[in-house]
Steps between C-alpha positions, in 0.01 A plus 500: 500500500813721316712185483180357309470765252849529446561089466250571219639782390830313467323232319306710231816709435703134441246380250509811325852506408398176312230555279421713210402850547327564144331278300390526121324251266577643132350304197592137658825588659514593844774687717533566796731747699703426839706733683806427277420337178184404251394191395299479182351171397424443127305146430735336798799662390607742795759744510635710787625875418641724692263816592683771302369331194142561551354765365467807739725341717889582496797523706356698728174293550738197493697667806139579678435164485823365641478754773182435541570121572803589744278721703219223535735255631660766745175538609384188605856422640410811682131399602618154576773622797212761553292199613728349707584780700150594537386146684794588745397814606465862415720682299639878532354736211846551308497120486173505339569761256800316383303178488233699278753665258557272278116374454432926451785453210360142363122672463692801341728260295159264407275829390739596311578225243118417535426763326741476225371154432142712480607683225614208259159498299449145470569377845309510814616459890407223663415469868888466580535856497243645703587214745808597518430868576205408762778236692747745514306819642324223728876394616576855550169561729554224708858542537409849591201457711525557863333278723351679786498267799884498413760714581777574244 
């Protein structure tokens, strides 16, 4: 059943690194905001900025969000051996706190530039977020979860 949640896991956490994290739809022009750039579309004309240029977001949100992305992915690499260790067997209980480190700093990393995109006034998250956040602390419980018919 851990493998299972944690295949998901892995799965949710991979889509999110591709899809927009805010969305806005401002007098016919839309934009939308990934982990590392913004799009805005204007009548079919779309442009890609970088995330420093939006308002409320500068270097330092710029950096959350490239951290943010890097801690994801080490995440689900992290989930993903998680997984395949699991099916084999048990696993000791420093191996499982190493396992769940990095999904503890990719729900730390993901809250965090979450709610900087919050606080640009006319964007709002999308589900990619919270997904995020809920795969990651779900990675972390079942990489930390200790089976009890199992020794180890």
């Amino acid at each position: 059943m851990r493998t299972v949640v944690l295949a998901v896991a892995v799965a949710i956490v991979g889509a999110c690194l591709f899809v927009s994290w805010a969305k806005a739809d401002v007098g016919g022009a839309t934009a939308a905001a990934g982990l590392r750039s913004v799009t805005t579309c204007e009548q079919g004309d779309c442009q890609s900025r970088d995330l420093r240029d939006v308002d409320k977001i500068d270097r330092t949100g710029e950096v959350e969000g490239a951290l943010a992305t890097y801690a994801l992915g080490f995440a689900a690499l992290a989930m993903l051996i998680a997984a395949l260790i699991l099916r084999g067997g048990p696993m000791i209980t420093s191996m499982r706190a190493i396992f769940a480190l990095p999904c503890a700093a990719a729900l730390a990393a993901t809250i965090a530039f979450a709610s900087r995109l919050s606080h640009v006034s006319w964007m709002h998250l999308t589900w990619a977020p919270y997904a995020a956040a809920l795969a990651c602390a779900a990675g972390a419980i079942a990489i930390l979860w200790r089976d009890q018919h199992r020794v180890g």
